[in-house]
MIMAR-984325 format. One record per residue (C-alpha): residue in three letters; x, y, z. Coordinates in steps of 0.05 Angstrom, whole numbers, plus 5000, padded with zeros to 4 digits. Last residue first. Layout:
% residues N
ALAXYZ;...
% end
This chain:
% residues 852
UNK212841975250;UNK208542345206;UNK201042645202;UNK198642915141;UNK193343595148;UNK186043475131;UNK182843715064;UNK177143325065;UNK174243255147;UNK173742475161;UNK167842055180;UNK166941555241;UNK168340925250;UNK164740345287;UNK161640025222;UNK164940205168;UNK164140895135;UNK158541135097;UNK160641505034;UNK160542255040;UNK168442265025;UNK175842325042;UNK180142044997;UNK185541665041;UNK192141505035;UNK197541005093;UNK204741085086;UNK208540405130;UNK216240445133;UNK219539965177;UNK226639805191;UNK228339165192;UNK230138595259;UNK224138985295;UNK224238935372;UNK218939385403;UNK213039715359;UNK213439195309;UNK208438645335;UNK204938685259;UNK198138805299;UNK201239425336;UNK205039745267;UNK197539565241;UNK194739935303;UNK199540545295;UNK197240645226;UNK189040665236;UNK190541075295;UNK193541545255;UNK189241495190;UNK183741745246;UNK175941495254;UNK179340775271;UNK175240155252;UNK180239635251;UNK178539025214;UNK180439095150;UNK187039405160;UNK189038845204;UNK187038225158;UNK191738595106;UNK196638675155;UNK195637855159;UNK195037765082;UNK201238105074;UNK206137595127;UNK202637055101;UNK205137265031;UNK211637325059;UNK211836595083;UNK214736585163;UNK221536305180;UNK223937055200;UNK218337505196;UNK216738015134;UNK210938385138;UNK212539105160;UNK220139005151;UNK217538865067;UNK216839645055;UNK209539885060;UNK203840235022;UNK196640285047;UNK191040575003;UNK185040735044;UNK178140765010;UNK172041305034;UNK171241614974;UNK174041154911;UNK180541074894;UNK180240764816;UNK184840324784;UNK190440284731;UNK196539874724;UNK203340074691;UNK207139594657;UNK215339694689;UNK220839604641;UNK227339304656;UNK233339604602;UNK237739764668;UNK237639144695;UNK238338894767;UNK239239654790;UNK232539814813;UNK227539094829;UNK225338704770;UNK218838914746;UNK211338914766;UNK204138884753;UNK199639094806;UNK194738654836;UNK191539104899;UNK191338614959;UNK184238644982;UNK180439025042;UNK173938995059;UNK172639625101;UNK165439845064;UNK168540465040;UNK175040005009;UNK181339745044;UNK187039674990;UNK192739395016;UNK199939584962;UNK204038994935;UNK210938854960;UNK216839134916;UNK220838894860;UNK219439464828;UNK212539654819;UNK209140194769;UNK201740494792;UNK196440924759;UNK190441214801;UNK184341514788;UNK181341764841;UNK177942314805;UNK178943004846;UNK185542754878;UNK188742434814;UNK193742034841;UNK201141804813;UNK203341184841;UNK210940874846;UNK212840234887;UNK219940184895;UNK226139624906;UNK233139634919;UNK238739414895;UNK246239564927;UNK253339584895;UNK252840254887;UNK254140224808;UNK251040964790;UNK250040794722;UNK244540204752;UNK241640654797;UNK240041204743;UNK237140614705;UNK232240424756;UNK230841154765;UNK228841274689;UNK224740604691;UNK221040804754;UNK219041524727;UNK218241214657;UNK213140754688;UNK209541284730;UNK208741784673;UNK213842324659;UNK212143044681;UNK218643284709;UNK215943404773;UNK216942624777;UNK223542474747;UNK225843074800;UNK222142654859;UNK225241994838;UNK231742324827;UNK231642624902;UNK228841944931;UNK233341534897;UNK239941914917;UNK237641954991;UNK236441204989;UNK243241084962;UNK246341555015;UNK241841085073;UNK244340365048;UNK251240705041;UNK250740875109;UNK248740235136;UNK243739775130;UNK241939345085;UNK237739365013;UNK235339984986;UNK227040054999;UNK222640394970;UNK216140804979;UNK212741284925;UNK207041684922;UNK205142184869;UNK200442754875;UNK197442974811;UNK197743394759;UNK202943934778;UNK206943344800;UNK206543504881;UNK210542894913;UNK209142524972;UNK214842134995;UNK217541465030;UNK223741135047;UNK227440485072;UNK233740485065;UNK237140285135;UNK238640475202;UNK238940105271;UNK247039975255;UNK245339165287;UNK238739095312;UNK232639505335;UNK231139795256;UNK228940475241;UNK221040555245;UNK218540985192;UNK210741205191;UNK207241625141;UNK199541955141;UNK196342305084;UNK189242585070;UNK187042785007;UNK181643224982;UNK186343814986;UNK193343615001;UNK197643875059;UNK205543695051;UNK208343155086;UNK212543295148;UNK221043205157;UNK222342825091;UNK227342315106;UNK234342575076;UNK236142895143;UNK233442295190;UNK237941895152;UNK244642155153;UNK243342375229;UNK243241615239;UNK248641555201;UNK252442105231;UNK250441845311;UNK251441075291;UNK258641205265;UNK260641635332;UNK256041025371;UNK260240485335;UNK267340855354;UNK264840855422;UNK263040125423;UNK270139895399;UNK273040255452;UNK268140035503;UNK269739285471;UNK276039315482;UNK276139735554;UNK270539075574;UNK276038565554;UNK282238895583;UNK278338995650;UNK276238235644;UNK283037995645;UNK285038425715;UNK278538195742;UNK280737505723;UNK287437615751;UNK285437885814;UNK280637295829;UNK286536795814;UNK291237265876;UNK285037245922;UNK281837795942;UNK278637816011;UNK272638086014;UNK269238406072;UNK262438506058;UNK258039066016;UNK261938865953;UNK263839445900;UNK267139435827;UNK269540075797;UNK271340045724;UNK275140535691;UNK275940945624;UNK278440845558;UNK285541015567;UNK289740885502;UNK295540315503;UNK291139845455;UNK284539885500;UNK285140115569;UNK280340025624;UNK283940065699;UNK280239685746;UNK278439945826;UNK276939335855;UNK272839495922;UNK270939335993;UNK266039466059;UNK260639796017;UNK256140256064;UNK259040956034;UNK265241236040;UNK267442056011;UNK275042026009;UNK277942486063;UNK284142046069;UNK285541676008;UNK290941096024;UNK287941046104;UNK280641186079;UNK281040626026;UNK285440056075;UNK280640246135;UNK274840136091;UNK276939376082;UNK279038996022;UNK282139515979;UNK283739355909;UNK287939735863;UNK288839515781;UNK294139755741;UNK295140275686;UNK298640815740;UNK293741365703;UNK286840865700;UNK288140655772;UNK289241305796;UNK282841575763;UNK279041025802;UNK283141095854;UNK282541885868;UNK287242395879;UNK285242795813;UNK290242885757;UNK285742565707;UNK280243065721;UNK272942845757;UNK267643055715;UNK262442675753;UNK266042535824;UNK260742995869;UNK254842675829;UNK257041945852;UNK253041945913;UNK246342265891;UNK241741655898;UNK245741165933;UNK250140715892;UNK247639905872;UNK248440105798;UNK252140605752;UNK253440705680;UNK257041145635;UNK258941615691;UNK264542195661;UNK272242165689;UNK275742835653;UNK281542935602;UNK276643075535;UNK272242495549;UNK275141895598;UNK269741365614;UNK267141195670;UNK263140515702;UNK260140425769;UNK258039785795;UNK255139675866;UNK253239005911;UNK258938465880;UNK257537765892;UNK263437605842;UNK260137305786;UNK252737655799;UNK256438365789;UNK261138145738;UNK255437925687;UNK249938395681;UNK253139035699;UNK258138815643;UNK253338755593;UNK249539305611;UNK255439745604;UNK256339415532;UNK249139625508;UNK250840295531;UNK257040405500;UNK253540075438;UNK256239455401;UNK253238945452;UNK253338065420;UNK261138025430;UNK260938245489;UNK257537695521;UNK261837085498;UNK268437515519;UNK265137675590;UNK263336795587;UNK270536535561;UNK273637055621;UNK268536715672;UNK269936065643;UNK277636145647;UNK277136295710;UNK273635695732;UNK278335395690;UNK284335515726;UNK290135915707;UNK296535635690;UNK301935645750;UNK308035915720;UNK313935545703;UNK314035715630;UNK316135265584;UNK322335585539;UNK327635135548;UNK325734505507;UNK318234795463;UNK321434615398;UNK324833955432;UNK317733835457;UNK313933835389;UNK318733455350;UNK318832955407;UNK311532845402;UNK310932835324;UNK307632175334;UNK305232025398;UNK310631675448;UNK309230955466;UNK305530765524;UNK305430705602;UNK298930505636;UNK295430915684;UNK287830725698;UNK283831295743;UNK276431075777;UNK272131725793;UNK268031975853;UNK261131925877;UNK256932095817;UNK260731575774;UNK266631545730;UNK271431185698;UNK278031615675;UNK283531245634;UNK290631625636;UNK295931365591;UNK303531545609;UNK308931805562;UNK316531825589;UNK320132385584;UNK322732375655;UNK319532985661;UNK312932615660;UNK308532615582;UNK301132625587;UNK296632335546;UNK288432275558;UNK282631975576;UNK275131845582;UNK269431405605;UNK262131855611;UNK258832075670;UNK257732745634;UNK259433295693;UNK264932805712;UNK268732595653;UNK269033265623;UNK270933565700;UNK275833075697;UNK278133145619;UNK278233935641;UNK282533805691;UNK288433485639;UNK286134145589;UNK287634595649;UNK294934435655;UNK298234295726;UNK299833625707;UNK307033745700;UNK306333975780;UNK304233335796;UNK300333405869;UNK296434025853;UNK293833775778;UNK292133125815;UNK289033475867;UNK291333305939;UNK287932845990;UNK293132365981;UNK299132445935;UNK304432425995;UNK301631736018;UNK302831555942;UNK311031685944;UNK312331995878;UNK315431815811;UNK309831705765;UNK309831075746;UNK312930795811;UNK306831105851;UNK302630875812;UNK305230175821;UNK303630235891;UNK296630465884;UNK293131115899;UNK288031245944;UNK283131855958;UNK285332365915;UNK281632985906;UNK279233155841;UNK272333475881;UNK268032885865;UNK273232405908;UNK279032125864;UNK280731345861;UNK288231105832;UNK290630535796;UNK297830415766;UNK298329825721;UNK302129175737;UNK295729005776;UNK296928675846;UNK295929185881;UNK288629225856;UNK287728595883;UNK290228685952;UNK285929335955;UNK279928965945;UNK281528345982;UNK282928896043;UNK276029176029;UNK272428546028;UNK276728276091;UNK275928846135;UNK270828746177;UNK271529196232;UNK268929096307;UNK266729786349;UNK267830096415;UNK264830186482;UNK268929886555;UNK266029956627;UNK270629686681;UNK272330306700;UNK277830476753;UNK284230426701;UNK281430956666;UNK276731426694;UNK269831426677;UNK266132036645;UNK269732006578;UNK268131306566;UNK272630716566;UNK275130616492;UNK275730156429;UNK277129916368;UNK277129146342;UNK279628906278;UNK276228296248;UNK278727716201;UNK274427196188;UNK276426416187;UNK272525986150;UNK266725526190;UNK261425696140;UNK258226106196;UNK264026466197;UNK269426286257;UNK273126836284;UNK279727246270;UNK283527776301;UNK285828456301;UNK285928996358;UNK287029686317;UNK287930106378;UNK283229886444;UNK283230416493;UNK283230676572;UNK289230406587;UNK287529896650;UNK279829826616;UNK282729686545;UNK288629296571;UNK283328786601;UNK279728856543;UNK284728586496;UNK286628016541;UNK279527776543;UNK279627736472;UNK286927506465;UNK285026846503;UNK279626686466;UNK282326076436;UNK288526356405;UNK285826546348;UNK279626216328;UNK274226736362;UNK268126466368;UNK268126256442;UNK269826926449;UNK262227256424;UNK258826716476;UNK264326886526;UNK262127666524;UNK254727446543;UNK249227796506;UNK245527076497;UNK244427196423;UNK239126816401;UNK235727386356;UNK241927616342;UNK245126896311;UNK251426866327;UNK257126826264;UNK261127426295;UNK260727906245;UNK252827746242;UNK253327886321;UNK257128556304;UNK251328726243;UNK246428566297;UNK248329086350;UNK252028826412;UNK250828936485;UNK256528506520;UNK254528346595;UNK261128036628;UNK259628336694;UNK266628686708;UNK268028756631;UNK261329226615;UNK261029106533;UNK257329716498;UNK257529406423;UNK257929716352;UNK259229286294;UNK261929546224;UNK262029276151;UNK267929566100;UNK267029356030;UNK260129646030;UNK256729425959;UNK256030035920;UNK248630405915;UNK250631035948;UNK246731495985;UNK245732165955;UNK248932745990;UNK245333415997;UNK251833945996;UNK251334696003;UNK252035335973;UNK254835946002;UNK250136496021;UNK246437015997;UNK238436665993;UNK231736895983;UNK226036526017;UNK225436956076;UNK220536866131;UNK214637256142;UNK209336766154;UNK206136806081;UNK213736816054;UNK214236096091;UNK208835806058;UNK210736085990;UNK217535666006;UNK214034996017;UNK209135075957;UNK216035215915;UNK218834685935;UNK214034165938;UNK211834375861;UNK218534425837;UNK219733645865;UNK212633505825;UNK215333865760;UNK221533405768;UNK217332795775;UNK212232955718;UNK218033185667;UNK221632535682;UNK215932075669;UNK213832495607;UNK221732395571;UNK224733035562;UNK227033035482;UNK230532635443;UNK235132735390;UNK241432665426;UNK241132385498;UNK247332495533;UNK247332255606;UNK242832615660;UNK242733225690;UNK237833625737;UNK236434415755;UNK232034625805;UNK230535355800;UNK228735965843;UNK223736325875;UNK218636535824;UNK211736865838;UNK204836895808;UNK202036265846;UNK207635875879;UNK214235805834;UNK220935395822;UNK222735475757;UNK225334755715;UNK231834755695;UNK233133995648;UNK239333715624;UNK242933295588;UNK249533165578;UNK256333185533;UNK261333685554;UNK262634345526;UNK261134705595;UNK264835445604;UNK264135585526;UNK257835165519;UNK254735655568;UNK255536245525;UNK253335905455;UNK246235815495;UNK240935445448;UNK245435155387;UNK251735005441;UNK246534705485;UNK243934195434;UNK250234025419;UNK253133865479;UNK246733475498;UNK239133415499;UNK237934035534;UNK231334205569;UNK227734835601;UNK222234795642;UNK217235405634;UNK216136015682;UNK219836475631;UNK223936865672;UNK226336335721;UNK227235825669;UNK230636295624;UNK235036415685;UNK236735715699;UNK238435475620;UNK243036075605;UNK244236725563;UNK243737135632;UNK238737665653;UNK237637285720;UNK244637435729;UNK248936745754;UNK252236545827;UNK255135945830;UNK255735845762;UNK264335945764;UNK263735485826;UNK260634875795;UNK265934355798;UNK268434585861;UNK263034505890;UNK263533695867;UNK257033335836;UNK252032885854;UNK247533365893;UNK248434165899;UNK243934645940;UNK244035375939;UNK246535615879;UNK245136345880;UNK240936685816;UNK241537395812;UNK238538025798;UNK233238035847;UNK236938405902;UNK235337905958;UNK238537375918;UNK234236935876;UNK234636145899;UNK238735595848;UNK238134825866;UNK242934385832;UNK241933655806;UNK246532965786;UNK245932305760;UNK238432375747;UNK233831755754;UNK228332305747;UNK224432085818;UNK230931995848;UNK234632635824;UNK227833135835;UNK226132785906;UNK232732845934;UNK233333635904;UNK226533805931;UNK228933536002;UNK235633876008;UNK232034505989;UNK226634446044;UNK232834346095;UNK236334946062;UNK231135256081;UNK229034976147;UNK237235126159;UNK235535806147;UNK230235946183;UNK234335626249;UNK240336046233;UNK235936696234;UNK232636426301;UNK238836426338;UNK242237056300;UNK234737466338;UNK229537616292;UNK228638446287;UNK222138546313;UNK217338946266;UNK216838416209;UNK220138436148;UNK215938666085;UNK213638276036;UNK217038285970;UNK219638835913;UNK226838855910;UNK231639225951;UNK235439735931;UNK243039665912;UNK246739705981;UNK252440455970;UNK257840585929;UNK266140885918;UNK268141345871;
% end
């Protein structure tokens, strides 16, 4: 049970010579390069705080992040890699070839529920695709502050649509030499500049101590007071400047700099042009190629320190503690009186997470107010009590290049020590999970929720773990009647798997081994499969998760993930596969018991459906039923054609839902309308007798009926309605009109409802079309516009054939795929000698029904 490289997707094909690594690193830097740019152009030109670049991966499926600007890696990495299929901003983009905006948290929770779980934070955002002629690369995806009720200002759609454009022109350019524009790798950073106010200014010089030539940039000579356009480039111009100890230590420093070979953290101070002292720091060395203590050659750089060091001295001089955290959560300095708040040395808080450094901040709800604070540029904060029980306030300022923290001790919430002497001994030690993998577990759950079939739910997972973990192959089995059978597979060679189908649950194999022991085996090399499983079949894949799937202590089946590199698994990434596995042998169980329901009522239905329409002479008789694409897929929706010994009655209904009581009910309406019928009662006591039958019987459902009874030889007909949608009426000429017939409550509402009857006349030639309310009904749409259009479709097509004449209103109505009803559409016709319409031809009397 192991896999093979998925197929490749369509595109060109590579060229004959196989590109050296050389030239392969070189294509993709000018890809990445062409990235960097689009990204530059798409945050200035939007005044965006942030953007992403996404490219497909060579197998199609998924989106890579390529590129990232204004934001931390780590911030992103549970969307680092996302299924073009997905529930989310990118890959609609991508699919749809039209920009895709968010307004803010709730605008995102309303549009994609799944991303909302992993990212309830308050921005805006826009994916637009990245595309040349017919094809899509990628997207470029941009943020910007919250922005309820609005939508994406013009200016910003025109400059990200123009960063799109430069993009995707640049990569169609290089798939018309033959270079790829796909991407598998890890993403990278473009960094913006920043707009601060450099604390810290720097001066290079090149200053040759035997001659006394000192080359000197113009931010040193500024340093210095001298004006560079003047500037003699004479060492004892620059010393004459310096106010402590008359020059003296200049010199001095670089005579130790030439005998040592370096100048460490030389300070001093020189004259501004405002005559105020300046502190400097000087740093320095003799080049590599000249020995020390021989040269006389000296290159370094001057420091002005005195904004910066004003800064810091400041802060230190706040009673509250202060810190500053890079965009990855790292810290980058932390004051003294931190340091005192929170009981740790700050040099041994540096360029650690807070969460990493504090172990009582190792809770995902105090990084998720970072990665809140962050990914929305908004202020924030939060409590959080130390183990010496004391109760500190965290303030969080951010911007895209790091983030501000105020701490400030305060007074205990109320109910806070009630809380903690109820949680007192039993806190457990262990490291919570992070939310990366809490987004990918969030994101499964999110998914699942939405499939109820095995197969729907195999999709599911195919769709989402694969592009997750950068897997390559996917295989998933169930266990039926002791043996391993394939419910899904993709990436595998053709054939591969066909030696494990049946497999028993004895058999020396991981994926059966995994379900039996109940816990998960990985392998991250070949060597480590073929030395625990010698003989095992191996295909190109170069490591696996092998994941047991069991649902409330009963084995479900087994889920075999494959990656075509070495992968090394770490201990989070076997936790979340170990999480998902109990998610996806849930929702298989659940799915399983849906299919076993789905398979009777299904079965249910077809079986009380009538399975052909008789043949009728001088009448001609076509039905349609198309069960429902959502939720159980049946319903009540039914149809007959009924021999009265007089006549030929026609009825269609519809019970209300769907399930299995929907389709009984519907089988006890059809068999009493068809006994009322043969009984010889008129239309309206046929409908009245049924509605009260309903009624005694109590189902808990209504349901509605239209009842005719034909004369074949005269036309004549007389109709009863029940609640239900009028019948079309398309005449010899093919103008067709909504037929007006009066009507009653719908069956079950009240059993004393009477139903009028109404009379008309078929003549030779017409079409009578009856139809339950899936046909016309759409969701936000009037019904009656819903009729008038099938009633604009019967009129205008000129089909010889009742078939034809069926299928293209089912076409017209845009039911023939995803229907949220089901559909049940009987079309009549009395043959005749009148002309037809225009474009049609004549039918033969007598002809046979035809049923779907």
């Amino acid at each position: 049970m192991t896999g093979g490289t998925p197929e490749a997707g369509p595109g060109p094909a590579p060229p004959h010579a196989v590109p050296d690594e050389a030239h392969l690193d070189r294509e993709r830097d000018t890809l990445l390069a062409d990235c960097s740019a689009c990204l530059d152009s798409a945050v200035r030109g939007t005044g965006a705080y942030a953007g992403v670049v996404y490219l497909r991966s060579p197998d199609r499926r998924s989106l890579v992040l390529t590129k990232v600007a204004g934001l931390a890696l780590s911030l992103l990495a549970p969307w680092s890699r996302v299924p073009v299929t997905g529930a989310l901003p990118a890959p609609e983009a991508y699919r749809t070839g039209r920009t895709v905006f968010l307004a803010d948290d709730g605008d995102t929770m309303r549009r994609f529920p799944q991303l909302a779980l992993g990212m309830p934070y308050a921005y805006a955002s826009a994916s637009a695709p990245v595309c040349a002629g017919t094809e899509t690369f990628g997207v470029v995806c941009v943020m910007w502050p919250a922005s309820p009720g609005r939508g994406l200002p013009a200016s910003r759609r025109r400059s990200l649509g123009a960063a799109s454009r430069r993009l995707g022109n640049a990569l169609g350019a290089r798939i018309a030499r033959g270079a790829a524009v796909d991407y598998d790798g890890p993403p990278t950073v473009t960094l913006l500049p920043a707009n601060a106010f450099p604390l810290v200014r720097v001066g290079l010089f090149d200053w040759n101590v035997a001659t006394g030539a000192f080359d000197a940039d113009r931010e040193l000579c500024e340093l210095f007071g001298v004006d560079p356009a003047t500037f003699d480039k004479r060492a004892t111009t620059l010393a004459d400047r310096v106010i402590s100890g008359g020059g003296h230590e200049f010199r001095d420093a670089a005579r130790q700099a030439v005998a040592t070979g370096r100048v460490l953290a030389w300070r001093f101070q020189v004259a501004g042009s405002d005559g105020a002292g300046r502190p400097l720091e000087v740093w320095g060395r003799v080049p590599d190629q000249e020995a020390a203590g021989e040269s006389r050659h000296l290159v370094g750089a001057v420091l002005d320190l005195g904004a910066g060091a004003a800064a810091a001295e400041a802060v230190e001089r706040l009673r509250d503690g202060v810190f500053a955290l890079d965009p990855g959560g790292r810290i980058t300095y932390a004051s003294r009186h931190l340091g005192d708040l929170l009981g740790v040395r700050p040099e041994d808080v540096l360029g650690r997470t807070p969460w990493e450094a504090l172990p009582w901040l190792a809770d995902p709800s105090y990084e998720d107010r970072y990665r809140a604070a962050m990914l929305s540029q908004q202020p924030g904060s939060f409590l959080a009590r130390t183990p010496r029980d004391r109760w500190l306030a965290f303030s969080l300022y951010p911007d895209p290049y790091g983030l501000t923290g105020k701490v400030v001790p305060v007074g205990a919430p109320p109910g806070a020590d009630d809380r903690a002497e109820a949680a007192g001994a039993d806190r457990i030690e262990a490291e919570p999970p992070r939310l990366g993998a809490i987004y990918h577990v969030l994101q499964m759950a999110g998914a699942l929720t939405e499939a109820v079939s095995v197969g729907e739910v195999c999709k599911v997972v195919a769709d989402q773990i694969l592009p997750a973990f950068g897997g390559r192959e996917l295989a998933i089995y169930i266990v039926r009647d002791e043996r391993f059978f394939l419910a899904l597979q993709t990436g595998y060679p053709e054939g591969f798997l066909d030696r494990f189908e049946g497999a028993p649950l004895d058999a020396s194999l991981p994926g059966v081994e995994a379900l039996t022991r109940g816990v998960p085996i990985f392998f991250e090399s070949p060597e480590e499969l073929a030395g625990a499983y010698p003989g095992i079949p191996l295909d190109e894949m170069s490591a696996w998760a092998f994941l047991p799937l069991i649902a409330s202590d009963r084995p479900v089946g087994s889920c075999i993930l494959g990656f075509d590199r070495h992968h090394a698994f770490t201990p989070e990434e076997r936790s979340v596969l170990t999480a998902l596995s109990g998610l996806i042998a849930q929702a298989l169980e659940r799915a399983r018991l849906y299919d076993a329901e789905f398979t009777l009522a299904r079965g249910l239905q077809h079986a009380l459906l009538p399975h052909r329409l008789p043949n009728l002479p001088n009448l001609e008789v076509v039905a349609r039923y198309l069960p429902g694409t959502q939720g159980m897929e049946i319903g009540g929706d039914w149809y007959d054609v009924i021999d009265t010994g007089h006549g030929v009655g026609l009825v269609i209904g519809d019970v209300e839902g769907h399930s299995v009581a929907a389709a009984g009910t519907m089988g006890q309406l059809r068999s009493a309308v068809r006994a009322f019928a043969t009984g010889g009662q008129r239309p309206d006591e046929v409908v009245r007798c049924t509605n009260r039958l309903l009624a005694d019987l109590d189902p808990g459902l209504f349901a509605s009926c239209c009842y005719l009874e034909l004369d074949p030889a005269t036309g004549v007909v007389e109709a009863a309605r029940a609640g239900h949608p009028p019948p079309l009426l398309r005449g010899p000429d093919g103008r067709t009109r909504v037929l007006d017939v009066a009507g009653g409550t719908l069956l079950g509402v009240d059993p004393a409802a009477v139903y009028p009857v109404t009379r008309l006349v078929l003549e030779p030639g017409s079409v009578l079309a009856l139809y339950t309310d899936g046909l016309v009904e759409d969701v936000g749409a009037d019904l009656d516009w819903g009729i008038d259009r099938m009633r604009a479709s019967l009129s205008r097509t000129p089909h010889a054939s009742l078939a034809e004449l069926a299928d293209g209103m089912l076409r017209d109505a845009g039911r023939l795929t995803e229907r949220a009803d089901d559909v049940a559409l009987m079309l009549t016709r009395r043959p005749g000698t009148r002309p037809a319409p225009p474009g049609s031809a004549g039918s033969t009397p007598g002809a046979g029904a035809d049923l779907h």
